[in-house]
N, C-alpha and C positions, 0 to 999 in steps of 0.2 A: 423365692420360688418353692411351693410344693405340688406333694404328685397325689394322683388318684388314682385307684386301680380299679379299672371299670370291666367287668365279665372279663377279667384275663390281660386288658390295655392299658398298658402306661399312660396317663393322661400327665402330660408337664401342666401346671396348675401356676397363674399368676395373677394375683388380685392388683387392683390398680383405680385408680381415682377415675374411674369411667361411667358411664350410667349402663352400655349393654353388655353382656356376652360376647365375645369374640372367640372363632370353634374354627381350626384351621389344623389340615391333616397335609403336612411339610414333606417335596422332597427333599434327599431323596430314596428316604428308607421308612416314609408314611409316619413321620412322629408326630403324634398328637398333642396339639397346645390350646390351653383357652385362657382367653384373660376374661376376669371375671368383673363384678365392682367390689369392692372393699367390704360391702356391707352386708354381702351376701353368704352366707351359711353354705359347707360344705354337700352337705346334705341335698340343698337344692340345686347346685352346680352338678352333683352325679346326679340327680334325677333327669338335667338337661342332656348333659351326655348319653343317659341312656337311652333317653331320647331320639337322638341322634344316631346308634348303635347302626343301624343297617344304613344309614351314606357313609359312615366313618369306614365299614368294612369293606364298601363298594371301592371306596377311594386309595386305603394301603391294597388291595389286591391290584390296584391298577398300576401303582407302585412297585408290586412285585412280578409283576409280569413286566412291566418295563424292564427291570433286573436282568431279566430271564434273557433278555436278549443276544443274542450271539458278542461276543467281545470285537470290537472293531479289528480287523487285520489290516489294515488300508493296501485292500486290493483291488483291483481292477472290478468297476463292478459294484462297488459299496454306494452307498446312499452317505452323502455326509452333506452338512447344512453350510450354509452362508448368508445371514440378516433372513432368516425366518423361511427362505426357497431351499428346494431338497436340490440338490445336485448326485452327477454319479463320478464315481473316483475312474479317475484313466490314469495310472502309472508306466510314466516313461522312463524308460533308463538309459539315462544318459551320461558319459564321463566327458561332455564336450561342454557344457554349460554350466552356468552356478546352479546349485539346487533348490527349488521353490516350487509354487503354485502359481495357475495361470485358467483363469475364466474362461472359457472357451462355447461360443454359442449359446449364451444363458441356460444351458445343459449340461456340460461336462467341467471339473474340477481336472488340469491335467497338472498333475506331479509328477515331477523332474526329479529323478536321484539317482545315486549310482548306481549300479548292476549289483553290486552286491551288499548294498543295504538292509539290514534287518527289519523288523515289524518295527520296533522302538524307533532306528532311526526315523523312517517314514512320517512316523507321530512325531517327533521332533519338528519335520519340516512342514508339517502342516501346522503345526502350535505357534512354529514361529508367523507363520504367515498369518494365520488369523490374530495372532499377538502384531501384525503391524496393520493389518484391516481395524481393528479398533481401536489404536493409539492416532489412527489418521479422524476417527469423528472425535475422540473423548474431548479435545482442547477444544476445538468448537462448540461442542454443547457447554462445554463450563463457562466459554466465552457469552454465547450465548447464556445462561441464566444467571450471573454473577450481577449484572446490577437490575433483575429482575428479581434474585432473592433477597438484593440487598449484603453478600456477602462473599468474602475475597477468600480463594482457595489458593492455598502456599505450595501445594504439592501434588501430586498424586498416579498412580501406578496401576498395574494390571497385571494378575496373579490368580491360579487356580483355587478355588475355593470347593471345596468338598460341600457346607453346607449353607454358604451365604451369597449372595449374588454382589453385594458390597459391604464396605464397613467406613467407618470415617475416624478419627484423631479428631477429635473436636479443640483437645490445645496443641495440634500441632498443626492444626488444621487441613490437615491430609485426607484423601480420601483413595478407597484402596477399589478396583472394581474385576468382576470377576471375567476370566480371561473366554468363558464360555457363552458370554454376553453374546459374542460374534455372530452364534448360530444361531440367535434371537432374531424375531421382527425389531427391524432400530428402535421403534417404540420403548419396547422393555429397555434398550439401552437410555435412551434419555430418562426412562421413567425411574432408573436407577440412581441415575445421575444429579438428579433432583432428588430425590429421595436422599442421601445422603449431604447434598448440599445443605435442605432444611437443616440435618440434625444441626448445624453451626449453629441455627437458632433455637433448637431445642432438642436436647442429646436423648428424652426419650420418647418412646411409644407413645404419648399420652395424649388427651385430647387437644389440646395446642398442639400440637405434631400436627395431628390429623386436618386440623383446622389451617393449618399455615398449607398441606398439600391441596386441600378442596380450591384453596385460594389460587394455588401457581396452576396445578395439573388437574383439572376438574374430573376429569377423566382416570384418573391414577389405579380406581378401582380396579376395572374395568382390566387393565395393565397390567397390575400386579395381578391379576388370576388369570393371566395368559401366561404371564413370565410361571406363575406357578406351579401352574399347570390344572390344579386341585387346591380351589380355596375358598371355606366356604364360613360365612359371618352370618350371627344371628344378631 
């Protein structure tokens, strides 16, 4: 991996056995990546980039306004996600029940916890909940595409990830998927799900990757620039 420094931006820089450009601006703090082809001169990699200079800006300011946003309190009133629908948070206190989440009217998220619960717990019980919302699809999608990739998954878990939506153990064959998926359309979860399954068949980015996804998820594009909000390929 190398970098370029383009009017003041970090460009992460990776050449690779590919024929085009690939120009993708990451959340979720707008990092800028390109894969290039191998053959290509630096020099004309930043002229592409500079190219590009006003979507690249368009796209981290969209990024940092996102940032900007108020830090979740999970009070009464919030907007929080569940498979891609906004819901609104209704916090109930209650020392009579277990404590959880409960769908109510394909409108309201009501939370159950105790009367004197802190901010942290709160997030607690909603983490847990959306951690059993999609541990209840994950085994079915693997079920699902395990003898349509052709390949046996030995393990696999769900965990916050700061900048990856999944990752896989290719020799342990595990695959690891991000707990945030939840508030995703199911789409991006399956399309994750597959996406990592491939790597058993090919551990990198490279045009076989690409080729084994055109084949399973025609669609994967399409998907992964939803899951990402801001993804754009030359």
């Amino acid at each position: 991996m190398g970098k370029l420094m383009v009017d003041g931006i970090e460009v992460q820089l990776f050449k690779k056995n590919i024929k085009n450009l690939h120009l993708s601006v990451l959340p979720p703090n707008g990092r800028v990546r390109i894969s290039a082809p191998k053959r290509m001169d630096d020099e004309a990699i930043r002229l592409f980039v500079i190219s590009k200079l006003s979507w690249i800006k368009k796209q981290r300011s969209r990024f940092e306004n996102q940032e900007r946003q108020p830090e979740r309190e999970f009070v009464s009133g919030e907007s929080h996600y569940l498979w891609g629908k906004r819901y609104l948070l209704n916090v109930i206190y209650t020392n009579k029940r277990k404590q959880g989440v409960e769908v109510r009217n394909m409108t309201y998220l009501d939370l159950f916890v105790s009367e004197n619960s802190d901010k942290e717990q709160r997030q607690i019980v909603m983490r847990e909940w959306y951690r059993t919302e999609i541990k209840a699809l994950i085994p079915l999608l693997i079920e699902k595409w395990e003898p349509i990739i052709g390949v046996k998954v030995e393990s696999w878990g769900v965990k916050l990830m700061k900048t990856k939506w999944g990752s896989c153990n290719t020799v342990a064959r595990r695959i690891w998927l991000n707990l945030d998926l939840a508030k995703k359309n199911p789409a991006c979860l399956e399309y994750t799900v597959v996406h990592e399954m491939v790597h058993l068949l090919e551990r990198l980015h490279n045009e076989r990757f690409m080729a084994y996804m055109d084949n399973f998820l025609p669609n994967w594009r399409s998907t992964k620039a939803e899951l990402n909000g801001l993804v754009f390929d030359e």
